[in-house]
Kinemage of the C-alpha trace (Angstrom):
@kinemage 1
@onewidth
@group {chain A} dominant
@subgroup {mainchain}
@vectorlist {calphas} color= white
{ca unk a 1} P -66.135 -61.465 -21.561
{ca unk a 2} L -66.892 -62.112 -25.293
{ca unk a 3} L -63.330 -63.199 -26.333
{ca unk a 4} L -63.227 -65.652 -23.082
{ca unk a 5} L -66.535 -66.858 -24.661
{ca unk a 6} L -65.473 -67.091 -27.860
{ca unk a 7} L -62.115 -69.269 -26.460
{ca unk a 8} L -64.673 -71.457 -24.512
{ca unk a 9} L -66.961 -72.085 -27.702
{ca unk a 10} L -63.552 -73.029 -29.660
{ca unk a 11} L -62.862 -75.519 -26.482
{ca unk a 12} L -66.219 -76.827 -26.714
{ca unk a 13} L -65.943 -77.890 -30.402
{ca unk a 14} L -62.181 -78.581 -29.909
{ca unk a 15} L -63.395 -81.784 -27.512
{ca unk a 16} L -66.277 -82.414 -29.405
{ca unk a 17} L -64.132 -83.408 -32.496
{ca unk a 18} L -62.622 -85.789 -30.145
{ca unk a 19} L -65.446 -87.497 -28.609
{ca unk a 20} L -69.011 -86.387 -28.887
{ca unk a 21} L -69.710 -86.781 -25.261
{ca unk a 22} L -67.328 -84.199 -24.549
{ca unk a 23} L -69.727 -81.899 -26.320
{ca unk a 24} L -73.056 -83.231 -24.526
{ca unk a 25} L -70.678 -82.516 -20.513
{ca unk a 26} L -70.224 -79.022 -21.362
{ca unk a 27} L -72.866 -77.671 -23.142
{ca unk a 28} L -75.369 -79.404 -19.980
{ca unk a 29} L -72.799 -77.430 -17.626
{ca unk a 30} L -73.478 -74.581 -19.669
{ca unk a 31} L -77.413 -75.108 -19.548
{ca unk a 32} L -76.704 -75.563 -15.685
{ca unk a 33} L -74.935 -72.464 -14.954
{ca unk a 34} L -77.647 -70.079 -17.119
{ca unk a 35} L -75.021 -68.365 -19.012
{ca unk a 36} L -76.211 -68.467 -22.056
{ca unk a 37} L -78.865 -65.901 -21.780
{ca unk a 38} L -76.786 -63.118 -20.683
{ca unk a 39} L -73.942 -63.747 -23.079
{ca unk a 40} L -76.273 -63.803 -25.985
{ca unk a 41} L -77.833 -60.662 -24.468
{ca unk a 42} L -74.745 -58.601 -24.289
{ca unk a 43} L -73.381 -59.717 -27.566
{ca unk a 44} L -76.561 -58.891 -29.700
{ca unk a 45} L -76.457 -55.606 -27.753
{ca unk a 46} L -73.427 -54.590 -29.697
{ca unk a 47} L -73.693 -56.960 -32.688
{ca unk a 48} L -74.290 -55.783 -36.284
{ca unk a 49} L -76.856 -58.573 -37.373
{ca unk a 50} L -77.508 -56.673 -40.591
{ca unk a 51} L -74.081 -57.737 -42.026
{ca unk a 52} L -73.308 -58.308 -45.646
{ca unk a 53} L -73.226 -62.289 -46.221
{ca unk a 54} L -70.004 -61.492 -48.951
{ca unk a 55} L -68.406 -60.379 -45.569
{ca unk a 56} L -65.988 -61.848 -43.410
{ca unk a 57} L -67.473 -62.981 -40.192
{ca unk a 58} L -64.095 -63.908 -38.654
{ca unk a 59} L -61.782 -61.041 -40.017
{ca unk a 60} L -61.715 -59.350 -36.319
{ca unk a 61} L -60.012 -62.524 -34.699
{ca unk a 62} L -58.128 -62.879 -37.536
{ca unk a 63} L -53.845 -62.825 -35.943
{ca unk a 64} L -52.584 -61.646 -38.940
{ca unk a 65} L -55.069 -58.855 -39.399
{ca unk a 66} L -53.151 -55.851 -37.503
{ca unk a 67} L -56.457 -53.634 -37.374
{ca unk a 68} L -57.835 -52.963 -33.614
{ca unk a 69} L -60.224 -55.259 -32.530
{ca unk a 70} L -63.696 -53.755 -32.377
{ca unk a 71} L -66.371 -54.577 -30.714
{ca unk a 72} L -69.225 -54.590 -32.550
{ca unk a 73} L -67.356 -57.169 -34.687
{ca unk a 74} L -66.106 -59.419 -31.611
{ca unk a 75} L -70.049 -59.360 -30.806
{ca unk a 76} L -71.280 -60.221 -33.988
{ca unk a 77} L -68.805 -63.183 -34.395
{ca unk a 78} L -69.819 -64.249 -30.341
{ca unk a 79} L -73.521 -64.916 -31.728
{ca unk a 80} L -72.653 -66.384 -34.883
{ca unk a 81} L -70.392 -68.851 -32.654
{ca unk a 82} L -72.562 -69.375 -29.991
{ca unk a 83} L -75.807 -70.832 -32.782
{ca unk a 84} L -73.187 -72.455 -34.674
{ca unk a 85} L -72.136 -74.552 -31.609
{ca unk a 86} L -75.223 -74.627 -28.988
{ca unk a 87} L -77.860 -74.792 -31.704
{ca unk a 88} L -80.032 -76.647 -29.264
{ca unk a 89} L -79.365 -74.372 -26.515
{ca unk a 90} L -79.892 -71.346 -28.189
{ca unk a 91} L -83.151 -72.664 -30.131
{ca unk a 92} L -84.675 -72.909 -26.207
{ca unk a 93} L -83.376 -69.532 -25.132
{ca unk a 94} L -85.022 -67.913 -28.317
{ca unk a 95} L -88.063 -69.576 -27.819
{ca unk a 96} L -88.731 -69.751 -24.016
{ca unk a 97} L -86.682 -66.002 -23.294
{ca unk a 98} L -85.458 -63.703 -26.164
{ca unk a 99} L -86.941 -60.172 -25.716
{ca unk a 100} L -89.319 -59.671 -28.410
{ca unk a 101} L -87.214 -56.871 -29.876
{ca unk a 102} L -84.532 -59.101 -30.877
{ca unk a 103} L -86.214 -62.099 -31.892
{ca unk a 104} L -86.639 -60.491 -35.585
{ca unk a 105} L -82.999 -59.644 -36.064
{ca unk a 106} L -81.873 -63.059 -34.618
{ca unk a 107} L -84.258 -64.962 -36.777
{ca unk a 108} L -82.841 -62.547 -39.901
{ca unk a 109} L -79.204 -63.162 -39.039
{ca unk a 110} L -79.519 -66.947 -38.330
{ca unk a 111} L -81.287 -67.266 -41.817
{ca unk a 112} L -78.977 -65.031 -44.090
{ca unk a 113} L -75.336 -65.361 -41.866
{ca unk a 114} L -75.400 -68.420 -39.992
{ca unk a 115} L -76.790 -71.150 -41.332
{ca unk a 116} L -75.747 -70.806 -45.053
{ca unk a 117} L -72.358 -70.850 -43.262
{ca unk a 118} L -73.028 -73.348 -41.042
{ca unk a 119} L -74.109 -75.759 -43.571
{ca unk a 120} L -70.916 -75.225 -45.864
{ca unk a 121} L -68.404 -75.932 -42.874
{ca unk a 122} L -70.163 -78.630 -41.701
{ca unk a 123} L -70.221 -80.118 -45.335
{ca unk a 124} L -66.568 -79.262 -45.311
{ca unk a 125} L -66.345 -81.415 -42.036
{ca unk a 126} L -67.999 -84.229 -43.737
{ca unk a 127} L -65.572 -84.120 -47.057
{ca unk a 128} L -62.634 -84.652 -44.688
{ca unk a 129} L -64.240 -87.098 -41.990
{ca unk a 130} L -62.065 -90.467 -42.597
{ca unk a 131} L -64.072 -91.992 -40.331
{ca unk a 132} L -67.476 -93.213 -42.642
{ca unk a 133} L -65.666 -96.791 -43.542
{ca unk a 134} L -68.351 -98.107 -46.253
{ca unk a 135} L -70.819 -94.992 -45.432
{ca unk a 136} L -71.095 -92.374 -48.768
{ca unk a 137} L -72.037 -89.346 -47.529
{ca unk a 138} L -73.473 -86.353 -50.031
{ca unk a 139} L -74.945 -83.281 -49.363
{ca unk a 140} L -75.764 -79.692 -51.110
{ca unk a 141} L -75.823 -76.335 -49.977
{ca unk a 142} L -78.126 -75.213 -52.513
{ca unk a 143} L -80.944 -78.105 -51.757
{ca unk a 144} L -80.038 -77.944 -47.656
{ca unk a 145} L -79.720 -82.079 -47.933
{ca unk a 146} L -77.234 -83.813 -46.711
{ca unk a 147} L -77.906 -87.704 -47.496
{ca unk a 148} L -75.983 -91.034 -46.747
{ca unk a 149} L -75.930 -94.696 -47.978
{ca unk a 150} L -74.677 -97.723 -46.065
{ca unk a 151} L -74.996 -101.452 -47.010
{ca unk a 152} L -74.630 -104.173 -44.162
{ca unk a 153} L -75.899 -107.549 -44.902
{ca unk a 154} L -77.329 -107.486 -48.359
{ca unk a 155} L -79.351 -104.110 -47.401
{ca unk a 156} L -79.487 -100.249 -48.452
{ca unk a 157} L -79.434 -98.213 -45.914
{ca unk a 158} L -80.404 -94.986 -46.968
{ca unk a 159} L -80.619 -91.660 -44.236
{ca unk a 160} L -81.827 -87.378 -45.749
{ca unk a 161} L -81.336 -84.806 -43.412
{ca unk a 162} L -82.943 -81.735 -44.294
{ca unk a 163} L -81.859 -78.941 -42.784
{ca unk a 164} L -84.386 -75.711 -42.497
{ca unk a 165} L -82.696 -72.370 -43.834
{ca unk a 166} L -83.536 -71.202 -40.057
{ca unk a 167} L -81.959 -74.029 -38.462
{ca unk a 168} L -81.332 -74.335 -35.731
{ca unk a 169} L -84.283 -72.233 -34.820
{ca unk a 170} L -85.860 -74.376 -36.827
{ca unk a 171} L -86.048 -78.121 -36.315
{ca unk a 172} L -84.051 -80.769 -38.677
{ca unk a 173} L -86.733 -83.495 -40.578
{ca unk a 174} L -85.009 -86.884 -41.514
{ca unk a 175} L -86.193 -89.146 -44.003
{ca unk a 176} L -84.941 -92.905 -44.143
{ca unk a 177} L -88.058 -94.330 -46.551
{ca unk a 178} L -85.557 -95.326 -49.465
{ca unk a 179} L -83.898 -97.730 -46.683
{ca unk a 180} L -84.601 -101.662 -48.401
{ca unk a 181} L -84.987 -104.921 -46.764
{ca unk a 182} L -85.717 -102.970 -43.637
{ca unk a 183} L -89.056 -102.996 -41.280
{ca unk a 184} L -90.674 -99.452 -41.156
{ca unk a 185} L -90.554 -99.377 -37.712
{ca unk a 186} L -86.722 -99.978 -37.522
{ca unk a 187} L -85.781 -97.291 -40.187
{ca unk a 188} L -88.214 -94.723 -38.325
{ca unk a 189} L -86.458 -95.399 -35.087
{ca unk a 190} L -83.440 -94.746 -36.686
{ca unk a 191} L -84.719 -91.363 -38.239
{ca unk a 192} L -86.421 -90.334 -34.446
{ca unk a 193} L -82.648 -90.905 -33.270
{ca unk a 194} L -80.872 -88.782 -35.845
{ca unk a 195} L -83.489 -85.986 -35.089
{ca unk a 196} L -83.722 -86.087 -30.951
{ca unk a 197} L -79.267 -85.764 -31.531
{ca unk a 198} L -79.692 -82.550 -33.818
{ca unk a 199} L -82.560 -81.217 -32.439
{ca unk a 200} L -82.094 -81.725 -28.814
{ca unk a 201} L -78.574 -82.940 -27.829
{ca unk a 202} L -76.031 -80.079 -29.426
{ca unk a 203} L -74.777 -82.695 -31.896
{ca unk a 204} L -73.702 -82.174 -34.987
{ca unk a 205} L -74.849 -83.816 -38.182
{ca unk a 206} L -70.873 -85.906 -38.852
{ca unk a 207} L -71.801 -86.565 -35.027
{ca unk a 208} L -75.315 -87.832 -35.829
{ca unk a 209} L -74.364 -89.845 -39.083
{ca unk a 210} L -71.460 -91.567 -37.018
{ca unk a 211} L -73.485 -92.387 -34.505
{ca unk a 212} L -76.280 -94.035 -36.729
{ca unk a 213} L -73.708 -96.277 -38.399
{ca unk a 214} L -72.810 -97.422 -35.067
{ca unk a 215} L -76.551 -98.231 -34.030
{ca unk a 216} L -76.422 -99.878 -37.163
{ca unk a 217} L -73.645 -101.849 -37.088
{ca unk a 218} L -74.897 -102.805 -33.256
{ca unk a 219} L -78.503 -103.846 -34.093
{ca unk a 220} L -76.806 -105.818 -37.059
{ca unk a 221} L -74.539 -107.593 -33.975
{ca unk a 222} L -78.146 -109.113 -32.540
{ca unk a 223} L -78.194 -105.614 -29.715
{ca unk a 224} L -81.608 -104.734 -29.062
{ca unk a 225} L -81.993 -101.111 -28.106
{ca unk a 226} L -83.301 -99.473 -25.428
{ca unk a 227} L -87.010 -98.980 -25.615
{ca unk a 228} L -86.744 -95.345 -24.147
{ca unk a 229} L -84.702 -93.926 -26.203
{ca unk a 230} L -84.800 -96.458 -28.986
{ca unk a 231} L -81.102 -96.302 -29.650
{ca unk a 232} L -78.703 -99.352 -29.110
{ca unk a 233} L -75.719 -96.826 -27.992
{ca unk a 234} L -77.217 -93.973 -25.292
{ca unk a 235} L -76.703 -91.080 -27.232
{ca unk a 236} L -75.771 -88.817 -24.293
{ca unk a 237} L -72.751 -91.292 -23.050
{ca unk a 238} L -72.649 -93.694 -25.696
{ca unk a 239} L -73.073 -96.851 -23.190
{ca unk a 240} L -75.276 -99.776 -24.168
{ca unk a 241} L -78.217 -101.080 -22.324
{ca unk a 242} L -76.961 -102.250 -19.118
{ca unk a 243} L -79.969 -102.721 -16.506
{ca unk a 244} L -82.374 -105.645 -17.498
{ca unk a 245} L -85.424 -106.044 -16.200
{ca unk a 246} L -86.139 -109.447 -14.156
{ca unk a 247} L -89.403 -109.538 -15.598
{ca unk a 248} L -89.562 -109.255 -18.942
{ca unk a 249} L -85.564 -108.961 -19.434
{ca unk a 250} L -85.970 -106.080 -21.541
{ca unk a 251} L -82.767 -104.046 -21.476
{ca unk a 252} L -81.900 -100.462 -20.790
{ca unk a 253} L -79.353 -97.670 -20.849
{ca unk a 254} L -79.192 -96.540 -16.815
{ca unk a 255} L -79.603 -93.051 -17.768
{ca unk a 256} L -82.886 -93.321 -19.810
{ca unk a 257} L -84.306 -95.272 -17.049
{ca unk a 258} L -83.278 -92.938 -14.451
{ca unk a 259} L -85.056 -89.997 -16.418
{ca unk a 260} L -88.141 -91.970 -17.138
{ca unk a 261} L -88.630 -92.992 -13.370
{ca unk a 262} L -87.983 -88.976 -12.283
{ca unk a 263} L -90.381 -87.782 -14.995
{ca unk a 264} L -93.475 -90.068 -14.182
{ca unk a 265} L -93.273 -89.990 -10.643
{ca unk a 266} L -93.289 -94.016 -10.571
{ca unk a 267} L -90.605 -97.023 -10.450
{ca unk a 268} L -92.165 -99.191 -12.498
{ca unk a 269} L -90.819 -101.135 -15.814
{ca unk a 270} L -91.321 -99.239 -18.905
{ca unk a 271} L -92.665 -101.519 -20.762
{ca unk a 272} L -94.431 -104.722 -18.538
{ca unk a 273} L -95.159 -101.670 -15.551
{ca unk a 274} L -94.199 -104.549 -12.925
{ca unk a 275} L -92.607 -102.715 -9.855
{ca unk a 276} L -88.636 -102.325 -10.989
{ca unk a 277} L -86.538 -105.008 -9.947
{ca unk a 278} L -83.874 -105.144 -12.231
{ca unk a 279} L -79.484 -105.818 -12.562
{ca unk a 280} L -76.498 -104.869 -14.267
{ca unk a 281} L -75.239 -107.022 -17.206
């Protein structure tokens, strides 16, 4: 069960690297099916979380490593995976479900094991990305930082992720102050949209970055964005605002607007509360 698991988690990044909505599909059929739990269960069961950091967390999958595969190994490596991949997913488990007797050891091994590695390959990720155009993107494994510059129309756009040394157990703070020639309120949507992707939607911080250039590079184009989720591109499937009110022609992303009407019981507008009556542009 752990090595399927371990195959799906390599899947689930596999497709993320391709598109990010890939990533947000699975890991809410994942959430769906309840999974998580019991595979994080079984694994910790048998997992050595008190591991030497100068060890080699993926020796036992390694093909040209002829040693049997053990299990306590397989186990430790299925936990490391599954943080490293679902951090949002497994932040809610440990906080809503883990037995008290393992919270401790989870907390320990996130902190020492995964997130010092963590940090390093997603740096690694971010060194290689070809995909930044005019974006510089820096970051430190010693300061947990990771900060980038962009400059569209005579402005600095300036974005700091700090990342907790429990993340993701722990939640991501993101700083865009040094932005110039900006509003405050525009620069602090753009930081709540950063955070709500790392902290609640799986994604990963190239995924984040990449998809706050393209907000950008949107608002820049004269696209408003969507007053629920303040974000120009839905960061779930990456559509823009496509239902206007009739009203007060405010725009939205049809998701969003679906999830604020279930959650308040109502079908009013967001923002004039006039009864919805709204179409498709």
């Amino acid at each position: 069960d752990l090595l399927t698991w371990l195959t799906c988690l390599s899947i689930l990044d596999t497709a993320g690297s391709v598109d990010m909505r890939n990533r947000t599909s699975i890991s809410s059929f994942i959430q769906k099916t309840k999974s998580l739990g019991f595979l994080l269960e079984t694994a910790m069961e048998h997992a050595d979380l008190d591991i030497d950091r100068k060890e080699s967390i993926f020796s036992c999958i390694d093909l040209d490593d002829k040693h049997d595969l053990s299990i306590q190994e397989v186990a430790t490596l299925a936990v490391f995976r599954t943080v490293e991949s679902l951090p949002t997913l497994v932040k809610t488990w440990f906080n809503d479900y883990c037995p008290r007797y393992m919270q401790n050891k989870l907390s320990t091994f996130v902190e020492n094991i995964v997130a010092p590695e963590t940090l390093h390959r997603e740096l690694t990720r971010i060194k290689k990305a070809t995909s930044f155009g005019e974006m510089t993107v820096n970051g430190s494994c010693v300061s947990r930082e990771i900060t980038a510059t962009y400059h569209q129309d005579e402005c600095q756009l300036s974005v700091m992720i700090r990342i907790p040394p429990s993340f993701p157990l722990k939640n991501v703070e993101v700083d865009c102050q040094k932005t110039l020639g900006i509003p405050e309120n525009r620069w602090r949507r753009w930081a709540l949209q950063i955070m709500l992707m790392l902290n609640n939607q799986d994604g990963s911080v190239l995924d984040a970055l990449l998809l706050w250039k393209q907000n950008v590079d949107k608002e820049f184009d004269g696209i408003e964005p969507c007053p629920v989720c303040y974000s120009v591109l839905c960061i779930k499937t990456h559509a823009m605002p496509n239902l206007q009110c009739r009203t007060c022609n405010n725009r939205f992303h049809s998701t969003c607007l679906h999830k604020w009407f279930t959650e308040s019981g109502k079908s009013n507008c967001v923002l004039c509360q006039q009864p919805w009556s709204g179409t498709k542009v």
